[in-house]
Each structure stands twice: as structure tokens, then as C-alpha cells.
SEGU-765106 format. One line per 4 residues: number of its first residue (from 1); their letters; for each residue y, z, x of N, C-alpha, C, O. Coordinates in steps of 0.05 Angstrom, whole numbers, plus 5000, padded with zeros to 4 digits. Example, Ala and Ser with C-alpha at 12.3 -4.5 7.8 and 13.67 -1.06 7.14 Angstrom:
2
1	AS	4886,5156,5264,4910,5156,5246,4934,5156,5264,4934,5169,5285; 4955,5142,5257,4979,5143,5273,5001,5157,5258,5023,5161,5268
This chain:
308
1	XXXX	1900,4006,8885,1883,3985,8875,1888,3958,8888,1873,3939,8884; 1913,3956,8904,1926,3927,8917,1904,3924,8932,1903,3901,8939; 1883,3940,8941,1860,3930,8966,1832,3914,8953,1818,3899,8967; 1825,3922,8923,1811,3919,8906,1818,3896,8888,1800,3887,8874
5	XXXX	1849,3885,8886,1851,3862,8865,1882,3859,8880,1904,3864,8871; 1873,3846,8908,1897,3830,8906,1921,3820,8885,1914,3818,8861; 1944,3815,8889,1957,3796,8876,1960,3771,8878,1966,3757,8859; 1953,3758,8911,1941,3733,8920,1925,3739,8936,1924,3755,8955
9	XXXX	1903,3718,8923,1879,3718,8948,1883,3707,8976,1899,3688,8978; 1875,3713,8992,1885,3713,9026,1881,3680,9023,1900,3665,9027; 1854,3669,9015,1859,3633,9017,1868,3614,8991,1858,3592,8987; 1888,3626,8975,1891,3626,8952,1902,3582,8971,1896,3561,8959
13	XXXX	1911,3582,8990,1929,3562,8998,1908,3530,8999,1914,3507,9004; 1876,3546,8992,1864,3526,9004,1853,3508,8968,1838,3488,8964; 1868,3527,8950,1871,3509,8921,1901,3500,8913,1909,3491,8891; 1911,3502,8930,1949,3492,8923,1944,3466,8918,1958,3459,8899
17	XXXX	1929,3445,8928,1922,3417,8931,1918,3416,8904,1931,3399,8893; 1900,3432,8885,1891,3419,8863,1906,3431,8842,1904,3421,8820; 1919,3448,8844,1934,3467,8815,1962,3465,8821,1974,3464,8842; 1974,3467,8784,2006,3462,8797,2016,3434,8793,2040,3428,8794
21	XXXX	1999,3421,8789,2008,3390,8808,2032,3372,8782,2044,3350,8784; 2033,3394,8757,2055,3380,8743,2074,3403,8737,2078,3422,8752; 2089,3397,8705,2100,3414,8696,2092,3431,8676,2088,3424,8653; 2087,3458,8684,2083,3472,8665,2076,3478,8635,2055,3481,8622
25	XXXX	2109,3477,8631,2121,3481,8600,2117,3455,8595,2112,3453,8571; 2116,3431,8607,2117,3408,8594,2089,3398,8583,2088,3384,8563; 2059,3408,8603,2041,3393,8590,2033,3421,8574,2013,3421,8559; 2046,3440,8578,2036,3463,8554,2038,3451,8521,2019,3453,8506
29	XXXX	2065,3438,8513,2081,3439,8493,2069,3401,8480,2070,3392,8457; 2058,3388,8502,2055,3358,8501,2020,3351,8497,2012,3331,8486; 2006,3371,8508,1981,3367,8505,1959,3364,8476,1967,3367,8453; 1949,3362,8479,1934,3354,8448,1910,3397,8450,1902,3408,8430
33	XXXX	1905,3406,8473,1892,3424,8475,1894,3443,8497,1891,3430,8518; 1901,3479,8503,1912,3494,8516,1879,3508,8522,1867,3520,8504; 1868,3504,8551,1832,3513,8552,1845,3537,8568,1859,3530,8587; 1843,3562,8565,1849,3585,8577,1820,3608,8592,1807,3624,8579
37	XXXX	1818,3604,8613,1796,3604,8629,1799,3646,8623,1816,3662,8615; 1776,3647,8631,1772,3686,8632,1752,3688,8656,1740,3666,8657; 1745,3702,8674,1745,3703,8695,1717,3703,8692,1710,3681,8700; 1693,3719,8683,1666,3706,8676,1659,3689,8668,1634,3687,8668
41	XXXX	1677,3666,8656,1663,3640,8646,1676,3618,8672,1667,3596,8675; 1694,3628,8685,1708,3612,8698,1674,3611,8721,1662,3592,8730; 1669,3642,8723,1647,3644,8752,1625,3627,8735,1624,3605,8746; 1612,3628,8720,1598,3607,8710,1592,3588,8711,1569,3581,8714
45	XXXX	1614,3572,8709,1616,3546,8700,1618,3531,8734,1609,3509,8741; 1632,3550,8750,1635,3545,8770,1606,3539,8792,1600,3528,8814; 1596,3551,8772,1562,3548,8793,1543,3528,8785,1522,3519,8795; 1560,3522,8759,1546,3491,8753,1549,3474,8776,1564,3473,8795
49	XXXX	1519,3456,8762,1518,3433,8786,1540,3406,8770,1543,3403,8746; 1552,3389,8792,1566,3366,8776,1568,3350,8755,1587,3339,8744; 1538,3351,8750,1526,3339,8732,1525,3347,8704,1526,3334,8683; 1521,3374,8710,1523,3387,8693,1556,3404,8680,1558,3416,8659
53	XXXX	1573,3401,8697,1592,3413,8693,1610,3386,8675,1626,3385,8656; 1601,3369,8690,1621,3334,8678,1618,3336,8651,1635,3323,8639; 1599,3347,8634,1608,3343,8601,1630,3360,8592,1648,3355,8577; 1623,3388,8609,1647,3403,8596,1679,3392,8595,1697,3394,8577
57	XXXX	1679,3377,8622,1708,3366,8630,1714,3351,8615,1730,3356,8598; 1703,3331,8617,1701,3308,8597,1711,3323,8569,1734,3321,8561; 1700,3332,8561,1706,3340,8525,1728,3353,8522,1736,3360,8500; 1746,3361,8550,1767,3372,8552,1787,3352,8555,1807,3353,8540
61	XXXX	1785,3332,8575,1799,3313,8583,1804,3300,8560,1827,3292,8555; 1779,3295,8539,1781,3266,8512,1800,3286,8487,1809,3273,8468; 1805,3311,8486,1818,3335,8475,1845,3336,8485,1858,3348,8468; 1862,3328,8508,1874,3319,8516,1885,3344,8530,1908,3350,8533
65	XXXX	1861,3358,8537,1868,3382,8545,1882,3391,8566,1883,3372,8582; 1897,3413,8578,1904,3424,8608,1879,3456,8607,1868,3468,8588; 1878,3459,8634,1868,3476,8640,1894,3508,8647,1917,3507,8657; 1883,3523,8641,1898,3554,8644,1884,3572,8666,1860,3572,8662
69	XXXX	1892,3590,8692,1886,3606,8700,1899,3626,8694,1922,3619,8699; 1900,3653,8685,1927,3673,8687,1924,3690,8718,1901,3695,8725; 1942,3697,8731,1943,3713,8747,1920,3729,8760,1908,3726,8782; 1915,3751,8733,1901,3775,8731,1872,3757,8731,1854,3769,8742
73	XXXX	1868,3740,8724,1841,3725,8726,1832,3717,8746,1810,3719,8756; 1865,3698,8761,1855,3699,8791,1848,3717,8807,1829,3710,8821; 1859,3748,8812,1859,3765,8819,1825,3781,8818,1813,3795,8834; 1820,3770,8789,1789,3788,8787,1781,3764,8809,1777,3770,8832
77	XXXX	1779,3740,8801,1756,3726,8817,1758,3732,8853,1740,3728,8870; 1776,3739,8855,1779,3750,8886,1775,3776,8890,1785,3787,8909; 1762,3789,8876,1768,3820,8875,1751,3828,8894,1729,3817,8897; 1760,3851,8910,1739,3863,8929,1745,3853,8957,1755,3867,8976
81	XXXX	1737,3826,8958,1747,3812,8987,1762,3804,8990,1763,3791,9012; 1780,3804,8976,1812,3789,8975,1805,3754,8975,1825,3741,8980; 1788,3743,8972,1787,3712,8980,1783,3700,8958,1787,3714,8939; 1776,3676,8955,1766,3665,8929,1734,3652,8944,1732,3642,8966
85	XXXX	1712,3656,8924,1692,3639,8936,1691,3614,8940,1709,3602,8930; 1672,3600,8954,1661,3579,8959,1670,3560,8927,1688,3545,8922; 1650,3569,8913,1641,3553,8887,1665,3556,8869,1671,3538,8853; 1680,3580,8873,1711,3574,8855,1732,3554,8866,1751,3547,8852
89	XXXX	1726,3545,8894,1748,3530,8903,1733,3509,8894,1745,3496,8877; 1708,3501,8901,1699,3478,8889,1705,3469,8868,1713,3447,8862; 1697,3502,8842,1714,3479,8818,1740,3482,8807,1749,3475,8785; 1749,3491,8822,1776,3487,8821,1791,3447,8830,1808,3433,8819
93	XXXX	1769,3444,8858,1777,3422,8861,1764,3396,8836,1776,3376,8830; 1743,3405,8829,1729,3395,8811,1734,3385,8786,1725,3364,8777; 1759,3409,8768,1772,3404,8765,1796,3384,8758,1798,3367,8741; 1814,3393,8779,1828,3368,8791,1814,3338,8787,1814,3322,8769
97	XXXX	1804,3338,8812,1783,3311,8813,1783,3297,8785,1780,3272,8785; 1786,3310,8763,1770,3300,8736,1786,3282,8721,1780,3263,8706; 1808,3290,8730,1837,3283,8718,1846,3302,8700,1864,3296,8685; 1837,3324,8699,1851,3344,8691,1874,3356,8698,1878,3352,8722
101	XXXX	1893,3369,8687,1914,3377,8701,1909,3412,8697,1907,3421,8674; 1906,3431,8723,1896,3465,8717,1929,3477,8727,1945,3467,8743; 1931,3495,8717,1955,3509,8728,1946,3538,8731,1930,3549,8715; 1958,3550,8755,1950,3579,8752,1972,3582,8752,1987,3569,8767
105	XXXX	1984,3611,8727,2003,3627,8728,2007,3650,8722,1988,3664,8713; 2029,3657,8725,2034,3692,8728,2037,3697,8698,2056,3683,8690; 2027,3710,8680,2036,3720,8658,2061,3723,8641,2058,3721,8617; 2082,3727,8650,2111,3735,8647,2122,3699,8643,2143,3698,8629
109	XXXX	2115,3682,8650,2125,3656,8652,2124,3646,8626,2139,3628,8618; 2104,3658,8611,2106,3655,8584,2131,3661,8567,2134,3654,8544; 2153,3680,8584,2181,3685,8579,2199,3657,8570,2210,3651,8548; 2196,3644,8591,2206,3620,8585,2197,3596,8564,2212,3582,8552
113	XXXX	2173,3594,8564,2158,3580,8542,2166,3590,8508,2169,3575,8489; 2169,3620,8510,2175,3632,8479,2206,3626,8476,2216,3627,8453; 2222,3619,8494,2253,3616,8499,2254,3588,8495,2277,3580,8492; 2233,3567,8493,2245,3542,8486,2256,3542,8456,2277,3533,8446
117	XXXX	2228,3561,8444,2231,3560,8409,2250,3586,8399,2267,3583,8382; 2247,3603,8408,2264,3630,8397,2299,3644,8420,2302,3653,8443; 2316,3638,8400,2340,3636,8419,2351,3663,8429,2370,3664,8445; 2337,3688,8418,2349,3709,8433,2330,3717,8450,2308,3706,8453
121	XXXX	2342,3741,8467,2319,3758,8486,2305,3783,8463,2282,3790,8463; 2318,3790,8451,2309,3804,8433,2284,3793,8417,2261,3802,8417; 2294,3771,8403,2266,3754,8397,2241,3747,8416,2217,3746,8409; 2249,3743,8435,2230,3732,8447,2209,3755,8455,2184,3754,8451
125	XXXX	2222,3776,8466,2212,3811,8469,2199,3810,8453,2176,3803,8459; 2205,3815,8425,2186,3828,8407,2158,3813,8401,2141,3825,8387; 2153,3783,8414,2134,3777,8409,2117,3778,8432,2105,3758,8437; 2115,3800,8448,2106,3817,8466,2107,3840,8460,2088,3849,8473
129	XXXX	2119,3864,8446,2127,3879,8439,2093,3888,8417,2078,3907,8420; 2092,3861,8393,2066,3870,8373,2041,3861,8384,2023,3868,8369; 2034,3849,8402,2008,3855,8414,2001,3879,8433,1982,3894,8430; 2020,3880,8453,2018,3906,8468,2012,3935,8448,1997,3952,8459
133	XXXX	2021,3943,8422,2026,3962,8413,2004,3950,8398,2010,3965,8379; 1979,3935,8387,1964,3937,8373,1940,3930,8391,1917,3928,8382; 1949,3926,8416,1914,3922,8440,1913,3958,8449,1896,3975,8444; 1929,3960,8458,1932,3982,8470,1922,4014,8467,1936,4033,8460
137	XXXX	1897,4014,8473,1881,4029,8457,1889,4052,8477,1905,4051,8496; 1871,4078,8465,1875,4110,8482,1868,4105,8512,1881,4116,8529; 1851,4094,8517,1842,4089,8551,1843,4067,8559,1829,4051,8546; 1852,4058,8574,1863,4033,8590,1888,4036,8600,1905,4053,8595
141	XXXX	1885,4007,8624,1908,4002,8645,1929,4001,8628,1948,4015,8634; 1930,3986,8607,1954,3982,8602,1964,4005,8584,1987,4001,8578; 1952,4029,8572,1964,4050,8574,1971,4071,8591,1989,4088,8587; 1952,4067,8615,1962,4089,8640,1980,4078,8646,1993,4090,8663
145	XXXX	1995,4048,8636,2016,4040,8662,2036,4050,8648,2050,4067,8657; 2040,4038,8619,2070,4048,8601,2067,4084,8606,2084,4098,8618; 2040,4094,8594,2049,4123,8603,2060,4135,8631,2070,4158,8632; 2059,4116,8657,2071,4122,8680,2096,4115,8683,2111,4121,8702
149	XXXX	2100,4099,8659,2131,4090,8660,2143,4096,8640,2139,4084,8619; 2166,4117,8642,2172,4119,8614,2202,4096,8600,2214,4097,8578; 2205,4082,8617,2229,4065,8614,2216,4037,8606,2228,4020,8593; 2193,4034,8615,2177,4015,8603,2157,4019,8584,2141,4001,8578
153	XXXX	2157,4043,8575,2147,4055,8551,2157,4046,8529,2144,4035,8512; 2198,4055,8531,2217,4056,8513,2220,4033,8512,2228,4026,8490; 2215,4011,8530,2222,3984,8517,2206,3971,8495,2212,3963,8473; 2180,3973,8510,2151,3961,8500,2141,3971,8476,2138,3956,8456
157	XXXX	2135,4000,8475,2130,4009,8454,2149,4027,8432,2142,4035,8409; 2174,4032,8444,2191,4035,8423,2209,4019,8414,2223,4020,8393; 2207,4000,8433,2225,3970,8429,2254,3971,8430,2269,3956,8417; 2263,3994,8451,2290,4001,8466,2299,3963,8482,2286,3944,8489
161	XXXX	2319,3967,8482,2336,3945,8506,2318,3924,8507,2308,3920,8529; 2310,3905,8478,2294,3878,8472,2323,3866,8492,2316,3850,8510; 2343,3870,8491,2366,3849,8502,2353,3837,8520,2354,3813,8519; 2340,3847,8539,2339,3848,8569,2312,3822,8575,2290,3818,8564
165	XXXX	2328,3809,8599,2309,3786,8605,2285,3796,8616,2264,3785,8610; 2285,3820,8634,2259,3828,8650,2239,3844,8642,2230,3858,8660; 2231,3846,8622,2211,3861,8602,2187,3852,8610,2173,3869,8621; 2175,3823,8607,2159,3809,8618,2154,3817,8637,2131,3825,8640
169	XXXX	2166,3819,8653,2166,3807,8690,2154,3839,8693,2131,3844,8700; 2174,3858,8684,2165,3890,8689,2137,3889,8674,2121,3885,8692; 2123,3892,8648,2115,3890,8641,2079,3879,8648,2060,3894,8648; 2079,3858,8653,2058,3846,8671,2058,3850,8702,2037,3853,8714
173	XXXX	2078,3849,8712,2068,3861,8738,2059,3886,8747,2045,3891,8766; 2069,3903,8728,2064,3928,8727,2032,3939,8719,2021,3960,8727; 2022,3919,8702,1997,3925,8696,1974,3915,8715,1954,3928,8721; 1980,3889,8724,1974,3883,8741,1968,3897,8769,1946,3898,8779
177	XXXX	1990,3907,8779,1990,3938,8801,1971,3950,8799,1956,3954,8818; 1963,3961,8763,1948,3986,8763,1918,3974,8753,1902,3988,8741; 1913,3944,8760,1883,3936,8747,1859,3948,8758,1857,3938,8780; 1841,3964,8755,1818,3982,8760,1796,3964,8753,1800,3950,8734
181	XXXX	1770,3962,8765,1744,3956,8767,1741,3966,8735,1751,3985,8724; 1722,3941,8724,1710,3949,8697,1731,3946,8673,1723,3945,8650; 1762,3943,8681,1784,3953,8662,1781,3930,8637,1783,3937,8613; 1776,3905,8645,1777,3890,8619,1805,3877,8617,1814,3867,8597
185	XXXX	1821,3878,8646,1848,3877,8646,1856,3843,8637,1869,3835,8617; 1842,3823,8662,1843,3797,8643,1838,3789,8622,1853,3771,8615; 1821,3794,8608,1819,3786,8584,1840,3804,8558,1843,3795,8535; 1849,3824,8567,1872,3841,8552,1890,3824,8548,1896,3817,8525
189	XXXX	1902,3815,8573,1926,3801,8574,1921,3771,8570,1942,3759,8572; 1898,3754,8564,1890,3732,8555,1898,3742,8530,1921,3733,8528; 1894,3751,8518,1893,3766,8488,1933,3760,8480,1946,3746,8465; 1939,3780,8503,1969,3784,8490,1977,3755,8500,1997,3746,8487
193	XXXX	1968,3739,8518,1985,3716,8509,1977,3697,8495,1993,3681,8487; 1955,3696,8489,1947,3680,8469,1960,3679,8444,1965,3659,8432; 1967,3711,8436,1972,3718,8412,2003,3707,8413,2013,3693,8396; 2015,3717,8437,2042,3706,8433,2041,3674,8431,2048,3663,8410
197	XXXX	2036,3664,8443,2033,3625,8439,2028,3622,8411,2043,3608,8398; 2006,3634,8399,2000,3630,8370,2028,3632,8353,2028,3623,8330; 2049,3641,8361,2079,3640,8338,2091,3621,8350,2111,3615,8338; 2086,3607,8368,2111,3579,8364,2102,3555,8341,2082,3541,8338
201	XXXX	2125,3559,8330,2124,3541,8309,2116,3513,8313,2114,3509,8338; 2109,3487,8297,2115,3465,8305,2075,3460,8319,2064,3438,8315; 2058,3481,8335,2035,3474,8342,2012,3479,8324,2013,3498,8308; 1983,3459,8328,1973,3460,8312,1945,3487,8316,1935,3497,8336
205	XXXX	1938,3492,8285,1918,3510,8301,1886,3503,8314,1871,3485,8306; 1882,3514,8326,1850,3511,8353,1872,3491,8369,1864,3469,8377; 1902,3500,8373,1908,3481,8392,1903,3497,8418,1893,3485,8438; 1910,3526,8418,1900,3545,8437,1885,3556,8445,1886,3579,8435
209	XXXX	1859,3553,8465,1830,3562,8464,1831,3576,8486,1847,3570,8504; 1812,3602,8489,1796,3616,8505,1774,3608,8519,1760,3596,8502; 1762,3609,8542,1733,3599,8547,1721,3626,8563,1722,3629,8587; 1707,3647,8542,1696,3674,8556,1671,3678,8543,1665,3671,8521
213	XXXX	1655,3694,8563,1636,3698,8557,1628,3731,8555,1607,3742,8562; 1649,3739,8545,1652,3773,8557,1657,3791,8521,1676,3804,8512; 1634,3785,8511,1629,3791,8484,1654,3817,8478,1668,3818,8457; 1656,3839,8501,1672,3853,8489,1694,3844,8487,1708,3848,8467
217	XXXX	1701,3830,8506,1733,3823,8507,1734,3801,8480,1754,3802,8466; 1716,3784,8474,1723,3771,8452,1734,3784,8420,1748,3777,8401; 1715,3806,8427,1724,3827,8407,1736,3846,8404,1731,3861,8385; 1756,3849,8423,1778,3856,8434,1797,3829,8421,1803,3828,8398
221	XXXX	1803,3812,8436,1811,3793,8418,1820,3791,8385,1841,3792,8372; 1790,3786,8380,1789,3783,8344,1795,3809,8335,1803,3811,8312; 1794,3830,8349,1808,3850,8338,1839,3851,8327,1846,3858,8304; 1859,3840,8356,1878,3838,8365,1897,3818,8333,1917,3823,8320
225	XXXX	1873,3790,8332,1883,3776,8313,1885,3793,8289,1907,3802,8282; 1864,3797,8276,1857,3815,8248,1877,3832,8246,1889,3826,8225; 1891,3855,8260,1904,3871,8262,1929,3864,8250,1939,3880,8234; 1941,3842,8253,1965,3815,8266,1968,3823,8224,1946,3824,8213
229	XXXX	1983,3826,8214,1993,3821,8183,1997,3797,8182,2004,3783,8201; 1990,3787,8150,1984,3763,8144,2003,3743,8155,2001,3721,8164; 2018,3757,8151,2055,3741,8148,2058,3739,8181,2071,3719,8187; 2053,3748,8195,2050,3739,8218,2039,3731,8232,2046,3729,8256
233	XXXX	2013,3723,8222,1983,3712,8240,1988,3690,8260,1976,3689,8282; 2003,3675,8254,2011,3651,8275,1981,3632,8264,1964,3634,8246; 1985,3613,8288,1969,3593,8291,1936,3601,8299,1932,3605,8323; 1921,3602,8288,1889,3603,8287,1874,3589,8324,1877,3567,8333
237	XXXX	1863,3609,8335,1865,3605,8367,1836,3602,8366,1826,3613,8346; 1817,3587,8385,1792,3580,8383,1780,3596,8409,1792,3592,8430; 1765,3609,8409,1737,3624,8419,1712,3610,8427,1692,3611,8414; 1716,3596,8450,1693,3589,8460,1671,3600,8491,1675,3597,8515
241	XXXX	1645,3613,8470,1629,3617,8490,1613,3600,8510,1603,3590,8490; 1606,3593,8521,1590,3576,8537,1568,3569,8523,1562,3545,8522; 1555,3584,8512,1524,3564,8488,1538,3567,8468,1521,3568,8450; 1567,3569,8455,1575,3547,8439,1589,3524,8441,1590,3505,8425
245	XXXX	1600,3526,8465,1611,3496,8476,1591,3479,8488,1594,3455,8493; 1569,3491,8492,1536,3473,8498,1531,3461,8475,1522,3438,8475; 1536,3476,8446,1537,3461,8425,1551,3443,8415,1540,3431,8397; 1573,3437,8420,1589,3422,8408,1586,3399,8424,1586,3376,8416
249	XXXX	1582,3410,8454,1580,3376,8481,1547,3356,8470,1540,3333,8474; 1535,3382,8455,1498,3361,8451,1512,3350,8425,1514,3326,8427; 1522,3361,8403,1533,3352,8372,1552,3323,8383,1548,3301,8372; 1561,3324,8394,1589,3307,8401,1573,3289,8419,1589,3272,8424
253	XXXX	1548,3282,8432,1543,3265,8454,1552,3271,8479,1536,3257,8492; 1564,3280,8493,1571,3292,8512,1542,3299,8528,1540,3289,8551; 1528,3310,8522,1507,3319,8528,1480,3302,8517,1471,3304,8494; 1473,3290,8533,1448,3271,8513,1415,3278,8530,1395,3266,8524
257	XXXX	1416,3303,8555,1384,3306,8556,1373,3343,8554,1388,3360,8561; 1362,3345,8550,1353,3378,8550,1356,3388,8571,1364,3411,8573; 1350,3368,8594,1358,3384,8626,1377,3401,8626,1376,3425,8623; 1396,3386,8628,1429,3383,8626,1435,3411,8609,1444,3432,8618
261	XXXX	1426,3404,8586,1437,3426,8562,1426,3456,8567,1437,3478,8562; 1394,3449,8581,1388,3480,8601,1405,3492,8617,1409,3516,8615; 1416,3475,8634,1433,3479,8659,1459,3489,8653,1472,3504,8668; 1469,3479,8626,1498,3498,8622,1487,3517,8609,1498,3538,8616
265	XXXX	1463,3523,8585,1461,3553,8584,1453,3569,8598,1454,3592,8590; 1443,3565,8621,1435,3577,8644,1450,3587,8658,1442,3600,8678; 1482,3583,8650,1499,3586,8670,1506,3617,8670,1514,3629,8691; 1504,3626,8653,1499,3663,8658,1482,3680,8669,1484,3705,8668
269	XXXX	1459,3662,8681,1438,3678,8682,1413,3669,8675,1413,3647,8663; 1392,3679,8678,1361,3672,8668,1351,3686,8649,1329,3684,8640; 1373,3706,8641,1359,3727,8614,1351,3718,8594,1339,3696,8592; 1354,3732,8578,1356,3725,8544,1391,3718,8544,1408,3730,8558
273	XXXX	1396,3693,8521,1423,3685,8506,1419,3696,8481,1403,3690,8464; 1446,3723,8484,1460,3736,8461,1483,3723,8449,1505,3723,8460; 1477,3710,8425,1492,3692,8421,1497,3708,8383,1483,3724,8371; 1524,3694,8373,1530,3701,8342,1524,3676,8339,1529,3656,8351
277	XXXX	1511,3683,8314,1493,3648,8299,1476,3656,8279,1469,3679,8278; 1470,3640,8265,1452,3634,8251,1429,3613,8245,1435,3590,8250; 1410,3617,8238,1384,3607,8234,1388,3588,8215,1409,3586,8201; 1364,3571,8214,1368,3552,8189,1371,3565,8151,1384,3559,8131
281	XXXX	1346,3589,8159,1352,3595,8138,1360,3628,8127,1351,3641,8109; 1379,3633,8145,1397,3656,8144,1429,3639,8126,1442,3619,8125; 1427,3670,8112,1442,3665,8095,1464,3685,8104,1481,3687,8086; 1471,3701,8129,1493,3705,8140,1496,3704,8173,1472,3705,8179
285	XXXX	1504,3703,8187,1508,3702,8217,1503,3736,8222,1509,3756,8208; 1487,3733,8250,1478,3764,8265,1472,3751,8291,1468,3727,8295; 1473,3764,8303,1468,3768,8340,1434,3755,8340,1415,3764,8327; 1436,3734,8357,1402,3720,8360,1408,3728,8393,1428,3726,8408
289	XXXX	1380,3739,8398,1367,3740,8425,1347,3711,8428,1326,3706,8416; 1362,3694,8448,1344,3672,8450,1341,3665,8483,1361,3664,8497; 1318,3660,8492,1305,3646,8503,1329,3619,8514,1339,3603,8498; 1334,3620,8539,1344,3591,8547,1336,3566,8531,1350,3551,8518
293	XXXX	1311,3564,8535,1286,3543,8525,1298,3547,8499,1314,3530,8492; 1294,3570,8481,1296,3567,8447,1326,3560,8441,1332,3546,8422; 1348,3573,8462,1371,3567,8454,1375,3526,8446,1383,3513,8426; 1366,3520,8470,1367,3492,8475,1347,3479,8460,1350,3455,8460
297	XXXX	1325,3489,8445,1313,3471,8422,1321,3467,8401,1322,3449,8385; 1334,3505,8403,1354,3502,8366,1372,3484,8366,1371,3465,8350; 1391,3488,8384,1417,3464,8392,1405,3441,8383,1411,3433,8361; 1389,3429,8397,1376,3394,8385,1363,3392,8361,1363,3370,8351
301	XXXX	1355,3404,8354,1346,3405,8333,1359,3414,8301,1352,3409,8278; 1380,3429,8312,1401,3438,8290,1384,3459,8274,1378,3456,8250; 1376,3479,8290,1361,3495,8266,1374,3521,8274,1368,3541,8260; 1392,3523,8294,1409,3538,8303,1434,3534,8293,1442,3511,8291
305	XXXX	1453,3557,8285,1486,3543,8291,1503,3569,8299,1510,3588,8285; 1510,3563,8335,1526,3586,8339,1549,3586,8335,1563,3565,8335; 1560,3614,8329,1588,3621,8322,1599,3624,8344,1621,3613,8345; 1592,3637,8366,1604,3655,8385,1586,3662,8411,1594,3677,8428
């Protein structure tokens, strides 16, 4: 699969300029908001025009946000040709430019982030240990990989030798190796680290957000949380789709013309927007098929309110 999903894209060198450019763990732990990109909303947003892309930033920047790439995300967006496109380097630099600070990183680095707050390796394991064993359904990568490994089976899912620093490192790279077309593999592992960030103590919740537009994987996700026992839910993580962050940028001013507000829901496509919401006078939330045009009248008009 190394020919199909790189681990670095061949011009990965021609975004080093814009990502990276601080510390890590420091604006992770210091920021007011954690925006964790998924590889379809990242292509998205990316095809926005400037104009249209500057509210999103903006509402991130005044949130006091950093931007997130994981690995496996970079990897999809390069997939196939090993490169990254045109329009992802753009907003990648775009980005940057904004005064944003984006970091792309490897998964496993999150080792050290759970090690500021929790003082063993054992501890820190196991909060890797209950997402893997409650995502991890009958078909998927990340079960063909533990089933190909049975030493990283015994760690992960029987929770053998937590002692050990390289669980992580084995762990994510390993799945990574085996990522397959269609797998759902980034947004899996958005999932398991999300979920792990959600237990450090001390942060607040919707401090940690998603930005995907990949309905299953979201529910994959909310699955992931629900599953989670009360007593351990952690911190409450925010889910933002693209026509609901179109909502909050028109609610908030951010967004003040219909053009504009076309142009970011447009950013999927010319179809119909499958959106979770409700009507003015629905009395529970269900899936609306809308119209670009109707999405963006409900929005101004507030006779819409999406969930998801």
C-alpha cells in the first residue's frame, strides 16, 4: 500500500515554510481552541477562493485557535500520486499567511502530550488502549493490522507490557503501513486521538474540534464517544461540518453577504446539502436535503438550525 499512501509526500518540502513553525505541546496545552482538519474538509476548504476561505480563519484565529494535520490525513491528501496538490499547498500556505499557527504530526506524538499529565507508561497506554478496543470494529485496517500482529495485539487489546514506551510509535505506524483505499483510516485515528486528548484534566470542553465532512466517519466518532462510560467521558469535543461552520461564521458576522455564504457551502460540490438540522417548526432534528440556495436562505434567515 506504500505506493498508494505514501508516508511522505514526494513535495511534502514545499510546505515546511508554513507548518511546524512553533512548539507543539506548547500551543496545544496554551491555546484557547485545538481545529483538527480530516482530509475531505481539509480538500474543501482548500478550493475555496480567499475571500471566501478568510472567514473561516478568522473565527479560528479570534478562538485562539492552532490548526492540526495528522499524518494519515496527510497521507490521504497525497494518495495515489505521492504529491500534495496545487490548492493544498496553497492553503496550507494560506493558512500560515493568516497568522495561524498549523502543525502536521505523526500520531504517536500524542505519547508525549498524555506524559505531561499522567506519570506512568502504563497510564498513559491505557488511554490508547480504550479507544482502539471500542473503534475497532470486525473489518478494518486497524483490525487486519493487530490481527497481523500478535505482539501488538497482546499489548493493545489485551493490555500486556502497558510498561513500555513504544506502543504508540508501534501502534500508529503500523496502521498506517496497512491504510487501504476507502478504509476510513484518518478519520479512525482522528477519533482515537481526539478521544485520548478529551482525558487531560485541567482543559475545557469544545476545546477540541474536528472539521469533517465525512458523515460516516462523524459517526464513527459519536459512536466512539457514546460507547466511552460515564465515568470516563472526558471533555465534550466539537464536530464541525462545513454548512455548520457556514452557520456560525453568518450568526457571528463573520460572514455578512449570501455570495460568500454560497461559496463555502458550495465547497463540496453542486449537489444537494445533507445536512442534521432542523426546521423552524420541527420539533426534533432529521437529515434535510437542501439546495445550496435553500441551505443559505435558511442560514439568514434562521429558519434553519444545523446540527451536523
Amino acid at each position: 500500500m506504500a505506493s498508494v499512501y505514501p508516508e511522505h509526500p514526494q513535495n511534502y518540502s514545499e510546505i515546511e515554510a508554513y507548518v511546524n513553525r512553533g512548539v507543539f505541546r506548547s500551543d496545544l496545552f496554551a491555546r484557547g481552541k485545538c481545529f483538527f482538519y480530516d482530509t475531505c474538509s481539509f480538500r474543501y476548504h482548500a478550493k475555496l477562493s480567499f475571500d471566501e476561505v478568510q472567514p473561516i480563519l478568522s473565527y479560528m484565529k479570534d478562538e485562539d485557535g492552532v490548526v492540526i494535520v495528522v499524518q494519515c490525513v496527510i497521507m490521504e491528501l497525497a494518495s495515489r500520486t505521492g504529491v500534495l496538490n496545487p490548492e493544498c499547498i496553497r492553503y496550507f500556505r494560506t493558512i500560515s499567511e493568516s497568522g495561524l499557527p498549523i502543525y502536521v504530526i505523526k500520531e504517536e506524538v500524542l505519547f508525549d502530550i498524555m506524559g505531561v499529565c499522567f506519570g506512568t507508561n502504563a497510564a498513559i497506554n491505557s488511554y490508547l488502549v480504550w479507544p482502539v478496543r471500542m473503534l475497532r470494529g470486525p473489518v478494518s485496517t486497524i483490525t487486519k493490522t493487530l490481527e497481523e500482529d500478535p505482539s501488538l495485539y497482546e499489548e493493545v487489546i489485551k493490555g500486556r507490557n502497558l510498561d513500555s514506551r513504544g506502543i504508540y510509535e508501534r501502534f500508529f505506524s503500523a496502521v498506517r503501513a496497512n491504510k487501504e483505499p476507502q478504509d476510513h483510516l484518518g478519520e479512525e485515528l482522528l477519533a482515537i486521538c481526539l478521544h485520548m486528548l478529551s482525558q487531560l484534566p485541567g482543559e475545557a470542553d469544545g476545546k477540541f474540534c474536528v472539521i469533517t465532512d465525512d458523515k460516516g466517519a462523524a459517526g464513527k466518532m459519536d459512536e466512539l464517544f457514546e460507547k466511552t462510560a460515564r465515568q470516563h467521558c472526558g471533555k465534550r469535543i466539537i464536530m464541525f461540518s462545513t454548512p455548520k461552520l457556514a452557520q456560525i461564521l453568518y450568526r457571528k458576522d463573520y460572514v455578512k453577504s449570501r455570495e460568500i455564504l454560497l461559496g463555502i457551502l458550495g465547497a463540496g460540490g453542486s449537489g444537494k446539502i445533507r445536512v442534521l438540522g432542523m426546521q423552524i417548526y420541527d420539533l426534533k432534528s432529521h437529515e434535510l436535503s437542501l439546495s445550496r440556495e435553500e441551505a443559505a436562505d435558511g442560514i439568514m434567515e434562521r429558519s434553519i438550525h444545523i446540527i451536523f
